[in-house]
C-alpha positions in Angstrom: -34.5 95.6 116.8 -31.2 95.0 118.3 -29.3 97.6 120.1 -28.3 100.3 117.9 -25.5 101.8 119.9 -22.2 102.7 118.0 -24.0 103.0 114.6 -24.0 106.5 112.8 -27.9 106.8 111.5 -28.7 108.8 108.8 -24.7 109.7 108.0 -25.6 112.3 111.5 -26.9 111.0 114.6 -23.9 108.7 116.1 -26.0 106.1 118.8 -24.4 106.9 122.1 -26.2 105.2 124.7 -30.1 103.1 125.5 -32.2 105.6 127.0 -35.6 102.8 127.0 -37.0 100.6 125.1 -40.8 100.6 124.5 -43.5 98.0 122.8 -43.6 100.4 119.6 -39.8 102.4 120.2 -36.5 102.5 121.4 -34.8 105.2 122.6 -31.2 106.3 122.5 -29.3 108.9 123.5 -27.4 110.6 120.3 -24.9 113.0 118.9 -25.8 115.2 116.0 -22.6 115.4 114.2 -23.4 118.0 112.2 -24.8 120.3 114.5 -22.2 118.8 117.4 -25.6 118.5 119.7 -26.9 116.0 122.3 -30.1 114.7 121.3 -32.6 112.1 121.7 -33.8 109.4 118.6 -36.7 108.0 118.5 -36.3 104.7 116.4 -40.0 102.9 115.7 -39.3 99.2 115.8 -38.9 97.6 112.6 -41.9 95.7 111.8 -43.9 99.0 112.0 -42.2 99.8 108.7 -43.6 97.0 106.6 -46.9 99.0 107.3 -47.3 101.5 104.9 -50.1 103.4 106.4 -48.3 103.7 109.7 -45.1 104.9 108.2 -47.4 107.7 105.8 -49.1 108.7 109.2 -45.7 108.9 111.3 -43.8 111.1 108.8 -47.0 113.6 108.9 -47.4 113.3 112.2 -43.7 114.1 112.4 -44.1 117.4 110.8 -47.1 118.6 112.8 -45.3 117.6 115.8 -42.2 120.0 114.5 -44.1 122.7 113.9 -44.6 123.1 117.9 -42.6 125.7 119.5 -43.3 125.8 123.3 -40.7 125.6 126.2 -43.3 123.1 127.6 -43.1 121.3 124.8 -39.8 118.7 123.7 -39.2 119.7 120.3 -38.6 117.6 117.1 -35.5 118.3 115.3 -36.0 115.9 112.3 -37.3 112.4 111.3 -36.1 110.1 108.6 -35.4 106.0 107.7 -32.9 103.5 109.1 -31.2 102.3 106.1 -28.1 100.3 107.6 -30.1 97.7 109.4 -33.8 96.5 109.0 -36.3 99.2 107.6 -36.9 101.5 110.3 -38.4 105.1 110.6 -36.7 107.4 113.3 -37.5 110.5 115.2 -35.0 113.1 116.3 -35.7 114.9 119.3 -34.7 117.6 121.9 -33.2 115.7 124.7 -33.6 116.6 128.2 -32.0 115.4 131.2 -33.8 114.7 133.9 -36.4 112.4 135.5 -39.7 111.7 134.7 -43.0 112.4 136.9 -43.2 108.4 136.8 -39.9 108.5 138.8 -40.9 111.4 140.8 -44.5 109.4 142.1 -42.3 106.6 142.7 -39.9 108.2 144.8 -42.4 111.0 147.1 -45.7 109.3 146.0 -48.2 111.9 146.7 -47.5 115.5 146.6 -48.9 118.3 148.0 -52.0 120.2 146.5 -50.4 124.0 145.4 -47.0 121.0 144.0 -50.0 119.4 142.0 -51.5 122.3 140.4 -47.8 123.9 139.7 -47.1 120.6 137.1 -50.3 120.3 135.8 -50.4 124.2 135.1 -47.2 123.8 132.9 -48.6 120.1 131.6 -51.9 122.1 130.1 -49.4 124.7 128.7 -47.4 122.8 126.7 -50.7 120.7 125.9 -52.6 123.8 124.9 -50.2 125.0 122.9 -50.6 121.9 120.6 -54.4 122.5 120.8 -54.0 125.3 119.4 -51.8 124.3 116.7 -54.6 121.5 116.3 -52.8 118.9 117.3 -53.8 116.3 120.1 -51.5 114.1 121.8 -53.4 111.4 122.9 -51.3 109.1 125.1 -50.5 111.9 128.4 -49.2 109.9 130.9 -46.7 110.5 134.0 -43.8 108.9 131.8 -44.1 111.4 128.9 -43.6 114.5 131.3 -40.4 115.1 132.1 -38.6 117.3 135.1 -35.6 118.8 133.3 -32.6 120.3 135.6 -33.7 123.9 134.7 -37.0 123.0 136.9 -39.7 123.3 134.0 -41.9 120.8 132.6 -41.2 119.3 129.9 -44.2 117.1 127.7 -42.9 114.6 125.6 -43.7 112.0 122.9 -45.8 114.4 120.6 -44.3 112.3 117.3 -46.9 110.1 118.1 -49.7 112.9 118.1 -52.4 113.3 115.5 -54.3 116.3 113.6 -57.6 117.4 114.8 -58.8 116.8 111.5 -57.6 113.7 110.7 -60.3 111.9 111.9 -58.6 108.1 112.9 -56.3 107.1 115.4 -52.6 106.2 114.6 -52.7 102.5 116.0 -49.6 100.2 115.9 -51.4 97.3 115.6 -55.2 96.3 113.9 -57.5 97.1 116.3 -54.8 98.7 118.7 -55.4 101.6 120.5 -52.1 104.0 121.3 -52.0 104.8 125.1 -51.7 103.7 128.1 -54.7 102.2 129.6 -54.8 103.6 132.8 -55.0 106.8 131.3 -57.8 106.4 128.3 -60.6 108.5 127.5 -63.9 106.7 127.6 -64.3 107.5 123.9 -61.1 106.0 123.3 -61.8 102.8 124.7 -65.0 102.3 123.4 -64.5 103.9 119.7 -61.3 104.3 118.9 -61.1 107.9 118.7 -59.5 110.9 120.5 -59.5 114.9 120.4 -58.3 117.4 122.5 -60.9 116.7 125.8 -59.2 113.2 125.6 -55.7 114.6 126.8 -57.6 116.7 129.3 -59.0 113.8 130.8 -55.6 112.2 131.2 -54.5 115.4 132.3 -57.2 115.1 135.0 -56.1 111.5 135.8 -52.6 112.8 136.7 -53.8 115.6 139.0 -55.7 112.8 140.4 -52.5 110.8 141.0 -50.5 113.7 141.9 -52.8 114.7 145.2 -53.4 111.0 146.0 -50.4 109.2 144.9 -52.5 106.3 143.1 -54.4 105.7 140.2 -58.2 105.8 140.0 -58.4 102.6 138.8 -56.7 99.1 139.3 -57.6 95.8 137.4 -56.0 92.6 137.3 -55.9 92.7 133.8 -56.2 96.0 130.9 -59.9 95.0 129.9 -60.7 95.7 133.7 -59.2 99.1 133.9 -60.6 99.8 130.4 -64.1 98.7 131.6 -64.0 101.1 135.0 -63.1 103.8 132.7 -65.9 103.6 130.7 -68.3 103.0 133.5 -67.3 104.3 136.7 -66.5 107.8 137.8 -63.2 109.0 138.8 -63.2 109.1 142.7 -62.8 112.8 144.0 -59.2 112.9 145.3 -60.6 113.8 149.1 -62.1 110.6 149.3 -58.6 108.9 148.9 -56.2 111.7 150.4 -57.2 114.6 153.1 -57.1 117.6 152.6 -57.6 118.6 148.8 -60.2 121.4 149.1 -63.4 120.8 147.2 -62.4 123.2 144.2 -59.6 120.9 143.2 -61.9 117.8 143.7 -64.3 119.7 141.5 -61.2 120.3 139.1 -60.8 116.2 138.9 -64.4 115.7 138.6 -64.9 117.9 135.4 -61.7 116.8 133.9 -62.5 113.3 133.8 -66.4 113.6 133.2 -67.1 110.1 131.4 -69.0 112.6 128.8 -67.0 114.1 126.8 -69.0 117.1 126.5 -69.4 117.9 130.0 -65.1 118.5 130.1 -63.1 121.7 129.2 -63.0 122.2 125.6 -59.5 121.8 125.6 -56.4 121.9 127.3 -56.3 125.8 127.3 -59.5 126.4 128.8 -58.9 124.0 131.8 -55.8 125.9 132.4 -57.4 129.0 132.8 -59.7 126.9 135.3 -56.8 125.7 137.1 -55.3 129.3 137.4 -58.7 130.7 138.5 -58.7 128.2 141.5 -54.9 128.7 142.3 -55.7 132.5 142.6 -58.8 131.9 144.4 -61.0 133.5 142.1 -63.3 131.2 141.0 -64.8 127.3 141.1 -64.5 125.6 138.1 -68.1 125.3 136.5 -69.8 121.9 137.9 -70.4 119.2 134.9 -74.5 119.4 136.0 -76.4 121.4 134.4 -77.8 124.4 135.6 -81.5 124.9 135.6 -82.6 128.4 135.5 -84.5 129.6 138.7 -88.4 130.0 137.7 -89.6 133.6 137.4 -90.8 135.8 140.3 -94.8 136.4 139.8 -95.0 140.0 140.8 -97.5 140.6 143.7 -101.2 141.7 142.4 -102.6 144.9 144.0 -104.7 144.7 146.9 -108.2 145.1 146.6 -109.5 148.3 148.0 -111.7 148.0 151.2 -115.3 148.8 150.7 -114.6 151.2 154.1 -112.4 153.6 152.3 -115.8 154.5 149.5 -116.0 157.6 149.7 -120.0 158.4 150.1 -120.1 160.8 147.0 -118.7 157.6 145.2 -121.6 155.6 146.1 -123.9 157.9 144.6 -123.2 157.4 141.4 -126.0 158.4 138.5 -127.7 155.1 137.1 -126.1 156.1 133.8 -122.3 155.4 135.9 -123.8 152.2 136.8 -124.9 151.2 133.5 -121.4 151.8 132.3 -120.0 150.1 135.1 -121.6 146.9 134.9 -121.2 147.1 130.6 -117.5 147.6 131.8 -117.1 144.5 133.7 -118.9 142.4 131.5 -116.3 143.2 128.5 -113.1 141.9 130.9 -115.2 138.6 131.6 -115.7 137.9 128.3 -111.4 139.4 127.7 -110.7 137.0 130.2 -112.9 134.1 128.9 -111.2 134.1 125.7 -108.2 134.4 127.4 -108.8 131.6 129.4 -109.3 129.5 126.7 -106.5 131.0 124.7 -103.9 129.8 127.4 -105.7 126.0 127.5 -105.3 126.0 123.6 -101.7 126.7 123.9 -101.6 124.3 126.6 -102.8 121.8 124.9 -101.0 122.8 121.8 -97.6 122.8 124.3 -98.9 119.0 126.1 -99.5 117.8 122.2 -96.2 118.7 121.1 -94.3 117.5 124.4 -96.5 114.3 123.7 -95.0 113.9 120.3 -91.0 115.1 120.8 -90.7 112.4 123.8 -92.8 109.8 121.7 -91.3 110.1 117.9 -89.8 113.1 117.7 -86.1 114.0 119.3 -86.8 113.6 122.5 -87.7 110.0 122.2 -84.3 109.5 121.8 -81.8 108.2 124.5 -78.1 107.7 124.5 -77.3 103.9 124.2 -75.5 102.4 126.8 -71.7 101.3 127.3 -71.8 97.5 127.2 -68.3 96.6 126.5 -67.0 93.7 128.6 -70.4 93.2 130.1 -72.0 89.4 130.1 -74.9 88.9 128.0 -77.4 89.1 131.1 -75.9 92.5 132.0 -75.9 94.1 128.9 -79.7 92.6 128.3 -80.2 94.6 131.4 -78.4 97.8 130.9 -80.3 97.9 127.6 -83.7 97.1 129.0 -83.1 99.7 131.9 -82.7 102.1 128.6 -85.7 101.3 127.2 -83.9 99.4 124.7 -83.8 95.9 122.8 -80.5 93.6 122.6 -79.7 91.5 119.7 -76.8 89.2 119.3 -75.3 90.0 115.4 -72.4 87.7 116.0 -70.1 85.6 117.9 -66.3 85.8 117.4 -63.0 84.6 119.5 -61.4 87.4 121.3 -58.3 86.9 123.2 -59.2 89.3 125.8 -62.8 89.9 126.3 -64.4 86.4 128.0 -66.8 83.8 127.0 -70.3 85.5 126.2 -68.8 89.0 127.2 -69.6 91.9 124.8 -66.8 92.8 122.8 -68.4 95.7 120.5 -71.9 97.7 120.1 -74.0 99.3 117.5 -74.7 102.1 118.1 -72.0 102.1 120.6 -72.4 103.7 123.6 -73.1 107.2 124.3 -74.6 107.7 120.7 -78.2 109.1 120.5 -81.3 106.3 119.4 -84.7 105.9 119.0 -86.2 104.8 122.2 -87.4 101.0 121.6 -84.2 100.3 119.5 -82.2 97.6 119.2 -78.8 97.3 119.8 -76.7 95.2 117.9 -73.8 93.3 119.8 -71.1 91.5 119.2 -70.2 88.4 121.6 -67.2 87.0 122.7 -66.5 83.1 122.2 -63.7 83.5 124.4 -59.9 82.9 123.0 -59.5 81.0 120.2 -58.2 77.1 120.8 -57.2 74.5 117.9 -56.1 71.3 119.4 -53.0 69.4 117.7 -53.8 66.8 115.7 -51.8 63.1 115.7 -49.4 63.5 113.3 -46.9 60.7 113.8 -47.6 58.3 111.0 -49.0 60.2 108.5 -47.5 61.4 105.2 -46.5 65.3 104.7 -49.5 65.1 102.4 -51.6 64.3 104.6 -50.7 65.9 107.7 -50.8 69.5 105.4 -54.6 68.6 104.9 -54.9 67.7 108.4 -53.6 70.8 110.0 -54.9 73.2 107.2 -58.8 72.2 108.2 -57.5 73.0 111.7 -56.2 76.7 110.6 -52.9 75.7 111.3 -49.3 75.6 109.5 -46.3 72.7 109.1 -43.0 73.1 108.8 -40.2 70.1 108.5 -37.8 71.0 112.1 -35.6 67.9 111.2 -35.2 64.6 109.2 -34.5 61.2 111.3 -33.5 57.9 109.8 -36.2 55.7 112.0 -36.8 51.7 111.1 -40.4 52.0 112.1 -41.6 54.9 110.4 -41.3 54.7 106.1 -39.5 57.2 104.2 -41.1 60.7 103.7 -43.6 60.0 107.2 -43.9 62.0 110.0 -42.0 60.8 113.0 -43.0 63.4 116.0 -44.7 67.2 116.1 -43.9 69.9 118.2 -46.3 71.3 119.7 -47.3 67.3 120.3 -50.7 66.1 119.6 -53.6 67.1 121.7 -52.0 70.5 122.8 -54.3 73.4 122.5 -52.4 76.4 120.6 -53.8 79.8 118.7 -55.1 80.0 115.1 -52.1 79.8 112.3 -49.2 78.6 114.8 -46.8 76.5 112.3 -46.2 72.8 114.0 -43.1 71.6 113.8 -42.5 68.0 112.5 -39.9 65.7 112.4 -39.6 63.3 109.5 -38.5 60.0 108.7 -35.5 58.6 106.0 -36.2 55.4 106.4 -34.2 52.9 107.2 -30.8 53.8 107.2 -28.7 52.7 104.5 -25.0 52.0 104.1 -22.9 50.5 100.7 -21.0 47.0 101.0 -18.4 45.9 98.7 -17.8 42.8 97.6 -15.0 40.5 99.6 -15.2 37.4 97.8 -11.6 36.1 97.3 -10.3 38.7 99.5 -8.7 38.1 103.6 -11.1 37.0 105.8 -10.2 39.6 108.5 -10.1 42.3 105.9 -13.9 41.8 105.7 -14.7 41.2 108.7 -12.9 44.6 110.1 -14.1 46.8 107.5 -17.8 45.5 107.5 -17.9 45.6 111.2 -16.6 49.3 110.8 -19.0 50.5 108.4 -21.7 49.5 110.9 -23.0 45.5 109.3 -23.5 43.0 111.7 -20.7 40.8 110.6 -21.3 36.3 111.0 -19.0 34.7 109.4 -17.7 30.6 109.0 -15.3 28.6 108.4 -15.7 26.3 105.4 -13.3 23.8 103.4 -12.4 24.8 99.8 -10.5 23.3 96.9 -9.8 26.5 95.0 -9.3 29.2 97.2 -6.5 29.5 99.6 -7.3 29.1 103.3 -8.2 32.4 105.7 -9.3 33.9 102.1 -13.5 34.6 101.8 -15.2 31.7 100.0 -18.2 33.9 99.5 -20.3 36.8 101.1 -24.1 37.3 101.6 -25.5 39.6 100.5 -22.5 40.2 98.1 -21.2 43.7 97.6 -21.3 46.3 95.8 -24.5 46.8 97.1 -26.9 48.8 99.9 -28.5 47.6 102.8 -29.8 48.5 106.2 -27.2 50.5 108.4 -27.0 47.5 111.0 -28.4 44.5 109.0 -26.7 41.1 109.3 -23.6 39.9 106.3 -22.6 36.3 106.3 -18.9 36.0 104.9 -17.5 32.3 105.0 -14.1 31.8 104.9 -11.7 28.6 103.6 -9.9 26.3 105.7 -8.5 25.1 102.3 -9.1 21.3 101.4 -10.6 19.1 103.1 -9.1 15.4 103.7 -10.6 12.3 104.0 -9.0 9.0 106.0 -9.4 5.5 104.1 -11.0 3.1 105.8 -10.1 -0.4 105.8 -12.0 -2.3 103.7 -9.6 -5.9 103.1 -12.2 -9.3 104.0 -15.2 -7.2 103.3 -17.3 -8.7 100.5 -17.1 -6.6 97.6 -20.9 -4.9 98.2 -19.5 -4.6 102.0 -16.8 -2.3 100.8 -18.3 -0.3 98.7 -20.4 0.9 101.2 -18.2 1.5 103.4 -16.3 4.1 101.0 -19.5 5.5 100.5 -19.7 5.9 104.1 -16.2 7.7 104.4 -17.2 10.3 101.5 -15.3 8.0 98.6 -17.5 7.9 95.7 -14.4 7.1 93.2 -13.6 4.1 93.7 -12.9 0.8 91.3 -13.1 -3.0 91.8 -10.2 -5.5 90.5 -11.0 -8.2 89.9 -8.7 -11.3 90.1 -10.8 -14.5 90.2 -14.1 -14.7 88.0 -15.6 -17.2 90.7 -14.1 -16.5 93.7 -16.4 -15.9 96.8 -15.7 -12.2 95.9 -14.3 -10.3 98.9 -11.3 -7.9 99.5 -7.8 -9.2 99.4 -6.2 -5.6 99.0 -6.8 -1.5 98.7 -5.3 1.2 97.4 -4.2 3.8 99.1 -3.6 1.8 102.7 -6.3 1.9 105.3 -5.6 4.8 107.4 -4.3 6.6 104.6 -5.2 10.6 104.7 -6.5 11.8 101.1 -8.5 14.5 99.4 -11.6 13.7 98.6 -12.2 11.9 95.3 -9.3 10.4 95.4 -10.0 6.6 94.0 -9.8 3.9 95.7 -8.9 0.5 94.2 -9.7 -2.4 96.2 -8.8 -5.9 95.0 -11.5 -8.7 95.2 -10.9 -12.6 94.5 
């Protein structure tokens, strides 16, 4: 969308200045006219609102997000369309001078550890009071916490939050995931989805950069960063920066547990975790879990020394002895079918452990992450698991490589059947069509051409050319052989033809007439001189081809042009014989002539001719020669 500065929106918010622009916003700086209030709008680029879902979603978003009153929390003052420009949904916000902890990294880089816990403290406050308004925010990062003058935190960007309950994630784009990457939840890389122990993960990845000045994880590209998320552990801050003390690296470490389960609930129970280290109360609890300590046998009484008898004792009546021995016979038998009371239950305990790790629930495991991995290493992560691989399909990805994993089912972290297979999807690396030749071919046939090749045409221009027919392709940007993405329209230029232009006719018209406005109109003017009877000399005799007529912008016209008559010279003829002569006039282009004759039997030659010898005539003038 261009820059909206200068336009009143909505008949209220007058565009003062360009705050930033974003891959899914832009956002400017505003006056609310009617309430005669800075603020800042929010205004979602416009080919978001062709989507119908995503426009539904934002305005309900829009109203959770207005619902939260928290001074760590930017409020939204309104939303509502873009009607003087391209469709576009907008969001009005509180504005707040100040930089961003983005800018404050870049400027100190790491801070110290009570400066860390002090923003994060007021980060989880404003973040659990949206938790408990069930709303997570889903994209915390550095750049949506702002530092206003006043010296409290401010989070930003919850327009783009979602319900607890709403079950999906708001994405821009198919397949998109909202938030920046260094930042993601392992559950939102791998599935998609988010709830409120995904923003205290990214909480715990900016305490992370706040004691150590970096991020836990760089990648030359997203998918790498992703993949370490998924698969590695954030680093405890004291193994990149000294002196964090090992309550705050256990902080970290439970905030960014890969499993989501082993994190704080939400954003208000890992502040209370944060306070109670602060204040030096209490660790935070460690993401293991505890085993309880086995119970203390209690020590059996000691058996009474056969010296302290007492010799009255050991003259006990038969009858006592009789007893006695009955006595102790009744606890061996008590203690036999006790014995074998405990080895039943044993063995009713073994049987059933034998079962639940065999087919019941505890022959379950949790499937593995696999996305990005190459075939070999997730045929190996899934045989480590006890697992089976199979390869469902293969699909072009523009991101994941060749034989790389792209997607997983069950995807990782779910609970299967040990022995199960896993169903995977593989990469076949970015899709490539090459360009066909085009030049040559009719429109027809180059639509048919590029069609099988899941591409488009579209006529850039039309050129007259002499080589290429009328209605044929010339030339095709991208040119044949280039290798270019699936539906990309190619460009072609297409011929006229032959160029034509229109001739009249200058037959009986001046010769330099013709010849100038021929030559102008672009024909390849040759032109002669001829005699002529009937039309005046410098006049055009006739023209080839003759006008009116069209023919190839270029091509040759002949014009020839009079030099008026033409005249012939007499020959002399007088002592020829009278066959003699006539040749000779024949000769000298005289075909009129006539014989007199003035002696029957004369030796017939010429005494005399008419016109003179020498004599300059036109031609078929006659010619009377005299024989005797």
């Amino acid at each position: 969308m261009s820059d909206l500065t200068g336009v009143l929106i909505d008949g209220r918010y007058e565009i003062q200045q360009l705050l930033a622009r974003g891959g899914m916003a832009t956002v400017y700086m505003a006056l609310d006219t009617r309430l005669d209030r800075t603020v800042a709008v929010k205004v979602m680029h416009s080919h978001l609102a062709q989507d119908e879902e995503f426009v539904s979603r934002f305005i309900r978003e829009a109203k959770a997000a207005a619902s939260l009153t928290h001074p760590n929390v930017i409020a939204v003052h309104d939303q509502g369309w873009h009607q003087g420009g391209p469709p576009a949904v907008f969001l009005v916000m509180e504005y707040v001078e100040g930089p961003t902890l983005r800018d404050i990294l870049r400027e100190r880089g790491k801070m110290s550890v009570d400066e860390s816990l002090n923003i994060v403290e007021e980060v989880l406050a404003g973040i659990g009071a949206a938790h408990r308004a069930g709303i997570v925010h889903r994209d915390i990062k550095p750049e949506n916490v702002i530092l206003a003058e006043d010296g409290r935190i401010k989070v930003a960007d919850f327009g783009l939050a979602r319900e607890l309950s709403s079950g999906s994630t708001l994405t821009a784009d198919a397949g998109l995931v909202i938030g920046s990457i260094s930042y993601l939840s392992p559950e939102q890389v791998e599935r998609g989805v988010a709830d409120a122990r995904s923003d205290v993960y990214a909480t715990g990845i900016i305490l992370f950069e706040l004691l150590t000045g970096k991020k836990p994880f760089e990648g030359e590209s997203a998918i790498q960063v992703a993949y370490k998320h998924v698969h590695d552990d954030v680093p405890l801050p004291s193994s990149v920066s000294g002196n964090v003390p090992p309550a705050v690296d256990a902080l970290v470490r439970r905030a960014t547990a890969r499993d989501a389960d082993l994190r704080p609930r939400d954003a208000n129970i890992f502040l209370r975790e944060v306070q109670a280290v602060r204040e030096g109360q209490v660790a935070p609890p460690s993401t293991s879990t505890a085993q309880p300590a086995p119970p203390v046998a209690s020590n059996p009484t000691a058996p009474v020394s056969e010296n302290v008898m007492s010799a009255p004792a050991a003259k006990k009546s038969s009858a006592s002895t009789a007893t006695k021995n009955s006595s102790t016979k009744k606890r061996k038998k008590s203690k036999t079918r006790r014995n074998r009371a405990i080895l039943a239950l044993v063995a009713i305990a073994l049987g059933g452990w034998l079962w639940y790790i065999t087919v019941g629930p505890g022959s379950s495991v949790s499937a593995p992450s696999l996305l990005g991995l190459s075939i070999d290493e997730a045929t190996q992560e899934t045989t480590n698991a006890g697992l089976k691989i199979n390869i469902k399909s293969r699909t072009f990805d523009e991101q994941i490589p060749t034989d790389h994993v792209i997607s997983s089912s069950p995807a990782g972290g779910e609970q299967v059947d040990s022995g199960s297979t896993i169903s995977i999807v593989v990469s076949k690396g970015a899709e490539r069509f090459v360009i066909p030749t085009l030049s040559g071919l009719s429109l027809a046939e180059a639509t048919n051409s590029l069609s099988d090749q899941n591409l488009k045409i579209a006529t850039l221009a039309e050129e007259y050319d002499a080589n290429v027919p009328l209605g044929y392709i010339i030339s095709s940007t991208p040119a044949a052989g280039t290798k270019v993405k699936r539906d990309i329209t190619v460009k072609v230029v297409v011929s006229k033809g032959v160029e034509q232009m229109s001739i009249l006719s200058y037959v009986g018209k001046g010769g330099d007439q013709a010849l100038s406005e021929l030559t102008e109109a672009g024909a390849k003017v040759v032109s002669k001189n001829i005699f002529s009877d009937t039309i005046a000399p410098g006049m055009v005799v006739a023209q080839s081809p003759d006008g009116p007529a069209n023919i190839e912008k270029g091509g040759k016209v002949t014009i020839s042009i009079s030099k008026g008559p033409s005249l012939l010279k007499v020959p002399n003829v007088v002592k020829m014989s009278t066959a003699l002569a006539k040749k000779s006039l024949e000769d000298a282009g005289f075909n009129n002539y006539k014989a007199n004759i003035l002696k029957a039997k004369g030796p017939g030659n010429v005494v005399g001719q008419s016109p003179k010898a020498g004599t300059m005539v036109k031609p078929g003038t006659l010619i009377v020669i005299d024989i005797y």
